[in-house]
C-alpha positions in Angstrom: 0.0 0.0 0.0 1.5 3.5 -1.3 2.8 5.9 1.6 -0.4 8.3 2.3 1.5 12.2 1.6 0.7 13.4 4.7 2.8 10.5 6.3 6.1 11.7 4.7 8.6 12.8 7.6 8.3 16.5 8.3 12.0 17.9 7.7 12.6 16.1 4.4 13.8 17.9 1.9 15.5 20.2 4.2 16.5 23.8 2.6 19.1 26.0 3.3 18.4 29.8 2.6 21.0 32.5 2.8 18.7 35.1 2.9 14.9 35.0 2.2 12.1 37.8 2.3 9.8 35.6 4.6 10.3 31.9 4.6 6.6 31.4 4.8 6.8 33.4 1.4 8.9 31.1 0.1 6.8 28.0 1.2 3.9 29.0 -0.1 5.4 29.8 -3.4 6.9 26.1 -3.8 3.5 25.5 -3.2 1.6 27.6 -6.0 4.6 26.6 -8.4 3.6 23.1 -7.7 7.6 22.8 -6.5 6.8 21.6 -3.1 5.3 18.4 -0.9 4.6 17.9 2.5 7.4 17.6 5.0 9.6 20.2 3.3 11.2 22.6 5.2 12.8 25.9 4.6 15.2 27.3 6.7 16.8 30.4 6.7 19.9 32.4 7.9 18.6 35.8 7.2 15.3 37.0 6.7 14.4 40.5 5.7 10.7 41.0 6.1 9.8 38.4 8.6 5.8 37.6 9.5 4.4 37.7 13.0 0.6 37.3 14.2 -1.9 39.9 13.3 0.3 41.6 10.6 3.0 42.4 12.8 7.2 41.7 11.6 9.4 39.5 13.1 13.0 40.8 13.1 16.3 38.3 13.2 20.0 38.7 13.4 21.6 37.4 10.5 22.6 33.1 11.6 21.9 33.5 15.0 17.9 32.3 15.4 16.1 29.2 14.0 14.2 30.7 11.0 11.8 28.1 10.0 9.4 27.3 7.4 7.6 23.4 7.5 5.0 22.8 4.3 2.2 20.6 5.9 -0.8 18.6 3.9 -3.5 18.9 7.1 -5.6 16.0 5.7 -7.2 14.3 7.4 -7.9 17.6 9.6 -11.0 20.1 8.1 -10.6 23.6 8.6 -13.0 23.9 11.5 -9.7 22.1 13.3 -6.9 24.3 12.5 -6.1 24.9 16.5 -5.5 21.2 16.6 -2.6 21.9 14.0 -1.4 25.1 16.2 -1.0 23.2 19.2 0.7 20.2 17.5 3.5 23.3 15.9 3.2 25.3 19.2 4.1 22.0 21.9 6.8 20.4 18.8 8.4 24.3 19.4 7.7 24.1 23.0 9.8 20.3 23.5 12.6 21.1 21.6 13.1 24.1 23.3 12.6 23.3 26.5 14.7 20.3 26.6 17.5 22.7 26.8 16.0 25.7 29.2 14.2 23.6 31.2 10.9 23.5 32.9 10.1 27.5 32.9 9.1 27.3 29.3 6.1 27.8 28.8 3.2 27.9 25.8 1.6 31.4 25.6 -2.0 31.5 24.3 -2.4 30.9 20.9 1.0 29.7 19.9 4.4 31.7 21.3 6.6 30.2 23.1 8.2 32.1 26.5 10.9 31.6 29.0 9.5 32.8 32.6 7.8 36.0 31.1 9.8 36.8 28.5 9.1 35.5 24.4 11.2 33.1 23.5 9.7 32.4 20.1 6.5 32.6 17.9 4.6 30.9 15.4 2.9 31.9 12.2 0.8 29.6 10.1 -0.9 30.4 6.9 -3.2 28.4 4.5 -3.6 27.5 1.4 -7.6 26.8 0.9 -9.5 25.7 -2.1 -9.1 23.0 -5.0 -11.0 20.9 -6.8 -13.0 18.1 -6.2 -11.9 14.9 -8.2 -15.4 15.7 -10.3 -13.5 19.1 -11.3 -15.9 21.2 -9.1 -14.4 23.8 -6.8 -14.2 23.4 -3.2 -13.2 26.7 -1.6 -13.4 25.3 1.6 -11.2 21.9 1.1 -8.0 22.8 3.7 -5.3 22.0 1.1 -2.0 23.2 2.6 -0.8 25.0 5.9 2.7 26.0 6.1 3.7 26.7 9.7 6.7 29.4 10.1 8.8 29.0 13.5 10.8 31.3 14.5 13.0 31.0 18.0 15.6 32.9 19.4 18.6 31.2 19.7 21.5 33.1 19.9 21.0 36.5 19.8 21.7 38.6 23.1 20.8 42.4 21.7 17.4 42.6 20.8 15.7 46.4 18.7 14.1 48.2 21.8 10.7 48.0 20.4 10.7 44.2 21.3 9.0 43.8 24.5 10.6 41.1 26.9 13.0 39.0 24.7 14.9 36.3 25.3 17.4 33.5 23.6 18.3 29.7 24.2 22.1 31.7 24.7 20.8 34.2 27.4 19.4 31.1 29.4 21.8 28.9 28.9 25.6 30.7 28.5 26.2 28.5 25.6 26.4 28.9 21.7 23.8 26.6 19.9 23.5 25.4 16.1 20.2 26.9 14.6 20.5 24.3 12.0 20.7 21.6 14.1 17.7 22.7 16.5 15.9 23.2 13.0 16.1 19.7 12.6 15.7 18.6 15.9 12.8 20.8 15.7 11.1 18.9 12.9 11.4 15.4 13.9 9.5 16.4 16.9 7.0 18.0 14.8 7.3 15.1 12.6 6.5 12.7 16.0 3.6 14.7 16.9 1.9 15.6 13.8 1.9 11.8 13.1 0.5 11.3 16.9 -2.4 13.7 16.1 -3.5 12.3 12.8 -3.4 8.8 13.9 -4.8 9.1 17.3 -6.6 12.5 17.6 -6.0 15.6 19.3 -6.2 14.4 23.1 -2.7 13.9 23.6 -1.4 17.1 22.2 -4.2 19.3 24.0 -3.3 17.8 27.4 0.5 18.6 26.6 -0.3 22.0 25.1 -2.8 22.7 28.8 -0.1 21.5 30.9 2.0 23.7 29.7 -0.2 26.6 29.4 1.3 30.0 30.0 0.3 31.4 33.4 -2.8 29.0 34.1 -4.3 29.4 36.9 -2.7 33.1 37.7 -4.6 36.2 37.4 -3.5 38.7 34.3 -4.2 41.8 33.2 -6.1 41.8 29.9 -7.3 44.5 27.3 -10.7 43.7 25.3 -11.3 46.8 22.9 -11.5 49.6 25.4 -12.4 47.6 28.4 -9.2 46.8 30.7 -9.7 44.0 33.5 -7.7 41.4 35.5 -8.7 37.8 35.1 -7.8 34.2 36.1 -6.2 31.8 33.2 -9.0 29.2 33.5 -8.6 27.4 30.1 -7.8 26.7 26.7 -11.0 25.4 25.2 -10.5 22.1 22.1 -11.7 24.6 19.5 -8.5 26.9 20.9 -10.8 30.1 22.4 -8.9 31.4 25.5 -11.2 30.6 28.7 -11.3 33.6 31.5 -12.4 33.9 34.4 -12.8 36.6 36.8 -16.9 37.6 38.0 -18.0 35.6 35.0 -16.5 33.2 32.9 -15.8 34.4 29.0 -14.2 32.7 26.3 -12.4 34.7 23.4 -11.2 33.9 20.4 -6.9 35.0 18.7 -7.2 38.2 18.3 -10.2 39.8 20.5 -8.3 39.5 23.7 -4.3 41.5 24.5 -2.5 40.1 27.1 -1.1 43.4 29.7 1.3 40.9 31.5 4.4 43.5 31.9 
């Protein structure tokens, strides 16, 4: 029986960049060119106009930080299940990482990953949705692609000022690390637990991804439009809506809520 696609090990081909506009750019143009499969993986040494959530950049010193780029086939998933995928990318981030700073990392709500309170990493992914059905009618809502960009600071120590709370694998540790290497480490954990949620559903990886929930169970300060108000971590809920709790208990969806935490 043929190897199902989606079974292929994450990491392979692996792809060195030099430099790169956004390597998530570059993924998803493999992908339109028809030039790419799932597993590959683009890393970069230097990237120029780097993605972060809601529209925001993601700046890089030239070979010091694990600039990642991972081309995913999401099948069997629909796209009413895409937080399943961001935890699977947001705990693979969150093991390799902390297998080297230890037991303060931590997973902030939806997907970045911190060291005590300060942002050790974040994760961007993007989709490609549409097709055609094998009839040759269109299917704008079949979940064809998702590449998932990673990017974690490894061994940079100066940071631009307008980053708020930074911090690298070097600043934690004292040591010099290989970017490449944690790139690769990196996606045979993804590889481990992507398999694990396709095969036997998203239990495991949610209990991980709650366990390791960034201030659970601690009251935060947290800005809703204008309203400002302090709230207890309660939850993450299967569907991946961030679960308060302070006089009542309100759920919000990635983007409707800021986190005030210093």
């Amino acid at each position: 029986m043929p190897q199902l696609p989606f079974l292929k090990p994450i990491g392979l081909p692996f792809t060195e960049l030099s430099s790169v506009d956004s390597t998530n750019n570059y993924a998803l143009q493999q992908i339109h060119g028809g030039l790419s499969q799932h597993g590959a993986a683009f890393f970069a040494y230097q990237q120029l106009k780097g993605k972060g959530q809601r529209g925001k950049s993601w700046t890089s010193e030239k070979g010091n930080n694990l600039i990642l780029s991972t081309v995913i086939n999401p099948h069997p998933l629909h796209l009413n299940q895409q937080f399943q995928l961001s935890a699977c990318v947001a705990i693979s981030a969150w093991e390799m990482f902390s297998v080297y700073a230890g037991e303060d990392t931590t997973i902030k709500w939806p997907n970045d990953i911190y060291w005590q309170d300060r942002k050790a990493g974040g994760i961007l992914i993007e989709n490609v949705i549409g097709g055609q059905s094998a009839a040759g009618n269109q299917q704008p809502g079949n979940w064809k692609w998702a590449v998932a960009g990673v990017g974690v600071n490894i061994n940079q120590t100066v940071f631009p000022k307008e980053i708020k709370n930074p911090v690298s694998l070097k600043q934690i540790t004292g040591k010099q690390h290989d970017p490449v290497q944690l790139a690769k480490e990196y996606c045979n954990i993804l590889n481990k637990n992507f398999t694990e949620l396709i095969t036997n559903g998203f239990e495991g990886i949610y209990t991980i991804y709650i366990d390791h929930l960034y201030k659970k169970d601690q009251m935060v300060k947290f800005k809703n439009g204008p309203r400002v108000f302090n709230a207890l971590v309660k939850n993450v809920s299967e569907s991946g809506n961030l679960i308060l709790q302070h006089t009542i208990e309100e759920e919000f969806g990635f983007g409707e809520v800021e986190w005030l935490v210093l």
